[in-house]
C-alpha positions as CSV (number, residue, x, y, z in Angstrom):
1,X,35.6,-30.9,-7.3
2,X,33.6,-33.4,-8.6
3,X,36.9,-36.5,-8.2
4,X,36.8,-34.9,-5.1
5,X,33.3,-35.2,-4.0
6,X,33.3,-39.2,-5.0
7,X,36.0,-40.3,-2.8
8,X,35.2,-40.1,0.3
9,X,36.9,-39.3,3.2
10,X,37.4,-42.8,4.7
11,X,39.0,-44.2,1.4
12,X,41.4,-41.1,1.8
13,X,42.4,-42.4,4.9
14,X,43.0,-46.9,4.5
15,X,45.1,-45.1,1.1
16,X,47.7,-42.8,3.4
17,X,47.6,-45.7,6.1
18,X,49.0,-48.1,4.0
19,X,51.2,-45.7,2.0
20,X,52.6,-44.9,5.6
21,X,52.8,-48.4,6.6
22,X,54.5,-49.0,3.3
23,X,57.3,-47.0,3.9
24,X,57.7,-47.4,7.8
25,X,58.1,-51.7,6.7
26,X,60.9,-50.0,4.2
27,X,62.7,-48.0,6.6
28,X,62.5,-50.2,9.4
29,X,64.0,-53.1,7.5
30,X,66.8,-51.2,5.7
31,X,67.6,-50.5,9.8
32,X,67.3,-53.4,10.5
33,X,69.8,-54.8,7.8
34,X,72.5,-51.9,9.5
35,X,72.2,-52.6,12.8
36,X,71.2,-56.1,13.0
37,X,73.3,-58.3,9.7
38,X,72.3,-61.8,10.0
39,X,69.8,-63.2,8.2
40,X,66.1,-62.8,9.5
41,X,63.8,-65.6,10.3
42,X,60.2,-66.0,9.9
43,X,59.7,-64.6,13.8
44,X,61.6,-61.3,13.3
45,X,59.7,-60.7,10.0
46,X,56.5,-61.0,11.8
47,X,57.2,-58.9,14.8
48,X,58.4,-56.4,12.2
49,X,55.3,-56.4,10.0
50,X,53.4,-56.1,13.0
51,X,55.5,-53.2,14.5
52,X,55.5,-51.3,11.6
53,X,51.6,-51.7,10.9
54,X,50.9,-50.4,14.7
55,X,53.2,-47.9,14.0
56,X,51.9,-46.4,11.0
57,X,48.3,-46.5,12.3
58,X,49.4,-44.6,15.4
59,X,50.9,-42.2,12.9
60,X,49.0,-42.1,10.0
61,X,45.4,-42.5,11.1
62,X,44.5,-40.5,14.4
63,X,46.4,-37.5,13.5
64,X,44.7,-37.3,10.2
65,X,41.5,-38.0,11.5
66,X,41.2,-34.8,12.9
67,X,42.0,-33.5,9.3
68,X,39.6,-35.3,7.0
69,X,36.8,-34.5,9.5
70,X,37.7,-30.5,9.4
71,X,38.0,-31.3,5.2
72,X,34.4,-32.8,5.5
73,X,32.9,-29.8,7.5
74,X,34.3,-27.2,5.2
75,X,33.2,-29.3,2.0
76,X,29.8,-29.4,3.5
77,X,30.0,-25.5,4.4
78,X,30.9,-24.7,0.8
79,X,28.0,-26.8,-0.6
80,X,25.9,-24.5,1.8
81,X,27.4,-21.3,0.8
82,X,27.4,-22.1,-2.6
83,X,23.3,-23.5,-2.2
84,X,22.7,-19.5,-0.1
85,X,24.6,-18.1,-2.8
86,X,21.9,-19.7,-5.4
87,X,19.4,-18.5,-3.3
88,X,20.3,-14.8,-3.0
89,X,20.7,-15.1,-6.6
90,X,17.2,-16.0,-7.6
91,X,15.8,-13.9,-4.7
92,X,17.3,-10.7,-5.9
93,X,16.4,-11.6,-9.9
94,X,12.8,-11.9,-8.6
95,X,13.4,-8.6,-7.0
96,X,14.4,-7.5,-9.6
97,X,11.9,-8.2,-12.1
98,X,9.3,-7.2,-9.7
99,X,10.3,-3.7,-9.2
100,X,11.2,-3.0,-12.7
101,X,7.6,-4.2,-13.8
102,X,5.6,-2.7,-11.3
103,X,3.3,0.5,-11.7
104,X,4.7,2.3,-8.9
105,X,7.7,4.4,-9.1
106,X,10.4,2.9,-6.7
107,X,13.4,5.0,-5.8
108,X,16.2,3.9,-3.9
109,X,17.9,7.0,-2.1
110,X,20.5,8.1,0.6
111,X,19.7,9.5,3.7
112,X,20.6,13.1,2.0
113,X,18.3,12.3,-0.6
114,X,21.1,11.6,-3.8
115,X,18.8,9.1,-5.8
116,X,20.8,5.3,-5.8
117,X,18.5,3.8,-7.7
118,X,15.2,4.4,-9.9
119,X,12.9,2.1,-12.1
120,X,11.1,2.3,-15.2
121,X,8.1,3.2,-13.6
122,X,9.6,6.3,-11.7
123,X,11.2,7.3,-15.2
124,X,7.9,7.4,-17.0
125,X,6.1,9.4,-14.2
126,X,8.9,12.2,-14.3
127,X,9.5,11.9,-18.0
128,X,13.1,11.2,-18.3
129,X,15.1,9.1,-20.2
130,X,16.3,6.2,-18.1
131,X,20.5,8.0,-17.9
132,X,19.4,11.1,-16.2
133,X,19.2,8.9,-12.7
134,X,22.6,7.7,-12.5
135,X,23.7,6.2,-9.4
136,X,23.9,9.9,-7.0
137,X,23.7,12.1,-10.3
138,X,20.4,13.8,-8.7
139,X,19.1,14.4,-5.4
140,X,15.2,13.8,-4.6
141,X,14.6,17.9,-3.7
142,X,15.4,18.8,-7.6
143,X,12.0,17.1,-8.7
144,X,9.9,19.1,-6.1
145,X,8.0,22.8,-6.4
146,X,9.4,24.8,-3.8
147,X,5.9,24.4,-2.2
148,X,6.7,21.0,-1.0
149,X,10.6,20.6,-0.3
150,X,10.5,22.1,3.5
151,X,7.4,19.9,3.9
152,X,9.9,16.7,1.9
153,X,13.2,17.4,3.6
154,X,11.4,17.2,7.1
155,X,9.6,13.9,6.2
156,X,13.0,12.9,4.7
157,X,14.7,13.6,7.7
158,X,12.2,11.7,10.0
159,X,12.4,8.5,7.9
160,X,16.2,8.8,7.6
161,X,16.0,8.7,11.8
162,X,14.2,4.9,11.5
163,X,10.7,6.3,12.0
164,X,8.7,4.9,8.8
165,X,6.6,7.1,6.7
166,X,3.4,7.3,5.3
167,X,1.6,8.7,2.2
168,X,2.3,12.2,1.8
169,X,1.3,14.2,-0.9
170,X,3.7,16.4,-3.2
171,X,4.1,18.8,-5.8
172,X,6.9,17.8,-8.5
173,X,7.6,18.9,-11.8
174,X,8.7,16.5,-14.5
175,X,12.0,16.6,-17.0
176,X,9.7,18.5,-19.3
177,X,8.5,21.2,-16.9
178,X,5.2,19.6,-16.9
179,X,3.7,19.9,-13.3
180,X,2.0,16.8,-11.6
181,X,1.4,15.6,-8.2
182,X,2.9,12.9,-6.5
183,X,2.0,10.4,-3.4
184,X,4.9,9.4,-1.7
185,X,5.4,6.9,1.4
186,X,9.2,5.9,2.3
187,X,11.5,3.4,4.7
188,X,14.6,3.0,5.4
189,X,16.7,0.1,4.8
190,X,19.6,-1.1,3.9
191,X,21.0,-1.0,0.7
192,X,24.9,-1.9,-0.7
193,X,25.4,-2.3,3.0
194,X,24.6,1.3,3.7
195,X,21.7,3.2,5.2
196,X,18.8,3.9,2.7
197,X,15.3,5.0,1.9
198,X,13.5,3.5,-0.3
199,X,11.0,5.6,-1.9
200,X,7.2,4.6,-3.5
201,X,5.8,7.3,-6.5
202,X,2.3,7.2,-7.6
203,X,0.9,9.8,-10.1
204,X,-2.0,11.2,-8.4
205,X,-2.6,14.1,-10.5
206,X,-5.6,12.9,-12.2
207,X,-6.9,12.0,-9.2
208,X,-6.0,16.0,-7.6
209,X,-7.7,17.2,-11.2
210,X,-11.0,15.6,-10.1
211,X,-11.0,16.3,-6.5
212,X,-10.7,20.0,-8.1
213,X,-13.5,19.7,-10.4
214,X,-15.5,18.3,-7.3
215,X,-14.8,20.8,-5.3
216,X,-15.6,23.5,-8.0
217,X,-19.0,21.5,-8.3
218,X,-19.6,21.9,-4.3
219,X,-18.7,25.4,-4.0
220,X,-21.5,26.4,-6.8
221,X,-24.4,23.7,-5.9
222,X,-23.3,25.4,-2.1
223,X,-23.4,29.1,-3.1
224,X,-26.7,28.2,-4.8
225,X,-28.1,26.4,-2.0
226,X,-27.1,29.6,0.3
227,X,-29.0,32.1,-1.6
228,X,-32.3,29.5,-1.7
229,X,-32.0,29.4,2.3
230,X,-31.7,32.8,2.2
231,X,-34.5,34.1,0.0
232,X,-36.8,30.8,2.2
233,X,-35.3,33.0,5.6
234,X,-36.6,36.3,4.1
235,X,-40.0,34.8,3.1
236,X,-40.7,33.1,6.6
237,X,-39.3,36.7,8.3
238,X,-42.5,37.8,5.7
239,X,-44.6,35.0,7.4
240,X,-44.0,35.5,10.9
241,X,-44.4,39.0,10.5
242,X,-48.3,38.8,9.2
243,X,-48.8,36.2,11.5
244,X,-48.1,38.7,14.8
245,X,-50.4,41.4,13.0
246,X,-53.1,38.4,12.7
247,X,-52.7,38.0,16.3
248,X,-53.4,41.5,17.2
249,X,-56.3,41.9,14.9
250,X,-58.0,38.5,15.9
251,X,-58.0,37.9,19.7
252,X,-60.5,35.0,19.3
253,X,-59.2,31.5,21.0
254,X,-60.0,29.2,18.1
255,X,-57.5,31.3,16.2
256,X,-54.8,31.6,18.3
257,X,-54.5,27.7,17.8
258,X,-54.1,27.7,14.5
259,X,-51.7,30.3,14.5
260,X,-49.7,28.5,17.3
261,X,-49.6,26.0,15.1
262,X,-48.8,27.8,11.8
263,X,-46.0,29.2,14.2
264,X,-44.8,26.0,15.6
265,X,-44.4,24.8,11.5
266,X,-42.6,28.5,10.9
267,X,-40.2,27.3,13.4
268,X,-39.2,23.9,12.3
269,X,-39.1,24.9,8.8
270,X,-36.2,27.6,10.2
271,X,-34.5,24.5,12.3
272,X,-34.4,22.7,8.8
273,X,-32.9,25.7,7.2
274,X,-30.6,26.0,9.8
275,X,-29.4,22.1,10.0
276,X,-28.9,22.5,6.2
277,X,-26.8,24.9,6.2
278,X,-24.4,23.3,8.8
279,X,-24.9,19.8,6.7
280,X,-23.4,21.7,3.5
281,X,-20.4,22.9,5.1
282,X,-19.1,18.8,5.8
283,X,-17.0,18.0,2.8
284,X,-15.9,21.1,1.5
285,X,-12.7,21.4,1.9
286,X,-10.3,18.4,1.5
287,X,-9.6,15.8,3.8
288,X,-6.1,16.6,5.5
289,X,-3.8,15.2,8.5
290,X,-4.3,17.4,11.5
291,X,-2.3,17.7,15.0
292,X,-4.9,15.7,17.5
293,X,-4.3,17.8,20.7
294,X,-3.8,20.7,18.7
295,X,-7.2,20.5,17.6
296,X,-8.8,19.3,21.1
297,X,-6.9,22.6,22.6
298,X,-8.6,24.9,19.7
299,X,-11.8,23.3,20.2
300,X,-11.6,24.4,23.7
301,X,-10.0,27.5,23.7
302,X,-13.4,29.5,23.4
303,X,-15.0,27.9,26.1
304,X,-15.2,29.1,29.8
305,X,-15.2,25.7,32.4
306,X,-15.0,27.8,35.5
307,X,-14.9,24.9,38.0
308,X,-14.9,22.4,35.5
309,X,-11.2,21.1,35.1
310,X,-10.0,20.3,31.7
311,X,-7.4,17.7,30.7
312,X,-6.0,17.1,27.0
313,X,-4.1,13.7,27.6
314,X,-3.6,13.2,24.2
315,X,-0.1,12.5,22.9
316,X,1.7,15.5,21.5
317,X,2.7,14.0,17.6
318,X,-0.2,12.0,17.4
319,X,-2.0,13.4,13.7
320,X,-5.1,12.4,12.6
321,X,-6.5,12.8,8.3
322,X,-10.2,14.1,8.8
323,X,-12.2,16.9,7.5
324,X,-11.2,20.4,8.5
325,X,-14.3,20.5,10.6
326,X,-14.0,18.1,12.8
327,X,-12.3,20.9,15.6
328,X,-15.9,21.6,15.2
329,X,-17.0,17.7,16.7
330,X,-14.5,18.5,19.7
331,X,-16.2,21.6,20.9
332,X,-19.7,20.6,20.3
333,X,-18.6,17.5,22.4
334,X,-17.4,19.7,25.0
335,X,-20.4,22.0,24.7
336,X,-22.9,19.2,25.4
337,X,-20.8,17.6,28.7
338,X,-21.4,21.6,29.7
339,X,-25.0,21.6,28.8
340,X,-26.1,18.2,29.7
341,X,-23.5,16.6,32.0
342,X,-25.3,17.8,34.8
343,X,-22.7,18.5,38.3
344,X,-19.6,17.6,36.6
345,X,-16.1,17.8,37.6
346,X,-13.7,17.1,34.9
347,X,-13.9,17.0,31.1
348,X,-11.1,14.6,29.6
349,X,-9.7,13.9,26.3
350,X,-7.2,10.5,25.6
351,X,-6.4,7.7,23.1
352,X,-6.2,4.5,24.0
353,X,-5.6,1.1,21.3
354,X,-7.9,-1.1,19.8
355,X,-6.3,-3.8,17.7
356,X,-4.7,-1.8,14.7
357,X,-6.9,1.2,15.4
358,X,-6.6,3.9,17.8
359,X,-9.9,5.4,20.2
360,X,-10.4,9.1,20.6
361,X,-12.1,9.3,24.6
362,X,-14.2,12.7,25.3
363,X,-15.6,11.3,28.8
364,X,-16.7,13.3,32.2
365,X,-17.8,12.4,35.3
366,X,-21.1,14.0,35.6
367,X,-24.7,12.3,35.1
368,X,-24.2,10.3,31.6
369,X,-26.8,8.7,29.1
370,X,-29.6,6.7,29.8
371,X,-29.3,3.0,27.7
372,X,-32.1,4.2,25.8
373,X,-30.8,7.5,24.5
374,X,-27.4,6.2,23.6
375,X,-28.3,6.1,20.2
376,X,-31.0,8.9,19.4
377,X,-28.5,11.7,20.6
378,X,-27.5,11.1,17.3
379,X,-30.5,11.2,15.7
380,X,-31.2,15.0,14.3
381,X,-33.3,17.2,16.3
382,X,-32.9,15.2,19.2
383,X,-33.0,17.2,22.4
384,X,-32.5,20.8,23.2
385,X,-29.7,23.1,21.3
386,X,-29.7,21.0,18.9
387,X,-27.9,23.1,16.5
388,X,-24.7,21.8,15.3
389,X,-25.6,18.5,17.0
390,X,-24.3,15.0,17.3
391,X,-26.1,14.0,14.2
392,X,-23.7,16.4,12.0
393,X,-20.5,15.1,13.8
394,X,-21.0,11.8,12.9
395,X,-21.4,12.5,9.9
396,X,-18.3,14.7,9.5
397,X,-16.2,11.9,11.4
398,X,-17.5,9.1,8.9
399,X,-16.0,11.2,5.6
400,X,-12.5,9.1,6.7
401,X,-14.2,6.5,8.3
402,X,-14.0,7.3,11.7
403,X,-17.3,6.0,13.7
404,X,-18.2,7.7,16.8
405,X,-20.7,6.1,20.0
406,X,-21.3,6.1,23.5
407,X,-20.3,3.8,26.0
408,X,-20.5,5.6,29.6
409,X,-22.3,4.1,32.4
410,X,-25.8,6.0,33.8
411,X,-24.3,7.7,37.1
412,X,-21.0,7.3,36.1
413,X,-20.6,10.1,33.3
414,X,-20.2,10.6,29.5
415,X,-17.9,8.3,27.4
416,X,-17.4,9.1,23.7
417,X,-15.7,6.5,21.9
418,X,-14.2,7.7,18.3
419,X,-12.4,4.6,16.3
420,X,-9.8,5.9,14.0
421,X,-9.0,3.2,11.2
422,X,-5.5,2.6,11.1
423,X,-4.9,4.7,7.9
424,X,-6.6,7.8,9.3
425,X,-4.1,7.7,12.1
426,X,0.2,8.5,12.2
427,X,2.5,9.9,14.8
428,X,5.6,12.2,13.9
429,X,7.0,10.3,16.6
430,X,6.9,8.0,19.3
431,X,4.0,7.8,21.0
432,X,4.3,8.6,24.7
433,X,0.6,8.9,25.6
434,X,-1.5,6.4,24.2
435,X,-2.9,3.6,27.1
């Protein structure tokens, strides 16, 4: 290739011309000699030197014009192919190296779950030797508890239909019957020209072992914490108590003040008893992904509207990862628009986007907020009934990040804005709903 590549196409072509010419000047002489036998003079010679020449141009070059230039397009596609071909290579050695170096298990798998391909990392997590995950020797269901191969094989199927995953958790067991769990996010691509997933591992089982250990920790500072409010609730039953019999035995004015007052201090101290016990509830139990409507329609479900008409425009596979009490946000949301809202019509829930985030709307169309008040509603003890009030919600929102204000319009009606970061917020599906 490389004589080749130094002559060029031109010098290929004066070459063949003259070769041609060459040869025409041959025959057409010999013909001459048969048909015409006298002796040539210096005028025939000419005209046949010429003749010939035109000749073997007319031949020789036009025709293989057309040739060298196709020659010179597919020498110049080669190089190309051959300069891609270096390309892919050093691309897919960089792959290489990347994924057999990195932390993270990575798994290449069919759609059917028979494991294609598995790297160091992904060995060491399940503790096998590097043979036992031979090219469709073992499917992705053997290294799961039963516990979580329904919840696998639907997630499996949903990214095997294009729809990318996200981090799911998973109990496994290793090659040595050791239990652990696993975080697992997947996407399907192609691989050996076939459909695939391909599959990310982390070991999160230290990280379960301490949200354990946390959660054991809560549940007794909690338990201890409930027998304190308890035993505070018993004494101030106590003090109320004496406090009505001092009223009955001492009808004077001067002390009817101070036991308004020692009263009025009786009662707050109750309200702070109260708010604390809601307050330890937040954080309890785990963090987990929760159906978005599903939770609107339970937060709702033990509330009577009677005129009031109610509409849950959230999209139906829409799943948010919050703390188990947020249902509890929902209703107290709902509560206040009943309480507060003044003559209102219609209580609505929907999403809408914000960037890479998603909005949660409770909004009605009854009397709204006053600029001023926007922020102290969630101040705690602000207003009436307070109770299980604004102040706790946002806090239970913020435990995944999820901030919570309002933005209605005096006149106009309540708007609740709730921003969901973007990894607080998935779909099972395509989302139908969201404005």
């Amino acid at each position: 290739m490389d004589a080749e590549a130094g002559q060029t196409p031109f010098d290929q072509r004066l070459f063949l011309i003259f070769m041609v010419t060459f040869a025409a000047m041959l025959l057409f002489e010999f013909s001459a000699q048969f048909l015409y036998p006298y002796p040539p003079d210096w005028r025939s010679n000419l005209i046949t030197s010429l003749f010939t020449s035109g000749l073997a141009v007319a031949i020789a070059y036009f025709p293989l014009n057309s040739y060298y230039t196709q020659s010179a397009r597919l020498l110049a596609e080669r190089k190309k192919n051959r300069a891609v071909e270096a390309e892919l290579r050093a691309s897919e050695e960089k792959f290489r190296m990347v994924v057999e170096n990195t932390l993270d298990g990575i798994m290449i798998a069919a759609l059917d779950g028979r494991i294609l391909y598995s790297n160091q990392a992904n060995a060491h997590i399940f503790e096998i030797t590097r043979g036992a995950y031979e090219p469709g020797s073992k499917n992705i269901m053997d290294v799961l508890t039963p516990f979580s191969r329904e919840q696998a094989q639907a997630d499996l199927k949903r990214v095997a239909g294009g729809i990318d995953g996200f981090p799911t958790e998973y109990q496994a067991v290793t090659a040595t019957g050791r239990p652990i769990w696993i975080e697992v996010v997947g996407k399907r691509v192609i691989y050996q020209n076939e459909p695939a997933i391909v599959i990310s591992v982390k070991d999160i089982t230290s990280r379960k072992q301490m949200e354990r250990t946390i959660l054991q920790g809560n549940k007794k500072l909690n338990l201890l914490s409930s027998i304190t409010r308890h035993d505070i609730n018993n004494q101030l039953v106590v003090l109320d108590s004496y406090i009505e019999l001092l009223q009955v035995k001492n009808t004077s004015q001067d002390c009817r003040d101070y036991f308004s007052r020692i009263e009025e201090a009786s009662g707050q101290i109750t309200s702070m008893i109260r708010f604390t016990g809601e307050y330890e509830k937040i954080g309890v139990g785990s963090a987990v992904w929760q159906n978005l409507p599903g939770l609107v329609t339970s937060a709702a479900a033990g509330v009577t509207f009677g005129n009031i008409a109610f509409e849950n425009d959230l999209p139906a596979e829409v799943e948010v990862f919050a703390d188990p009490l947020i249902v509890r946000v929902f209703f107290n949301l709902i509560d206040n628009a009943m309480r507060h809202g003044g003559r209102i019509r219609v209580i609505r829930f929907s999403c809408a986007t914000r960037g890479t985030n998603r909005v949660i709307v409770c909004e009605d169309d009854g009397d709204g907020i006053v600029p001023g008040e926007k922020e102290r509603i969630f101040e705690r003890g602000f207003g009436k009934n307070t109770g299980f009030g604004l102040a706790i919600s946002r806090e239970i929102l913020d435990i995944t990040g999820i901030s919570i204000k309002e933005t209605g319009k005096p006149g106009t009606g309540a708007r609740f804005e709730m921003v969901v970061p973007e990894e607080a917020w998935r779909t099972t599906g395509p989302v139908l709903g969201a404005n």
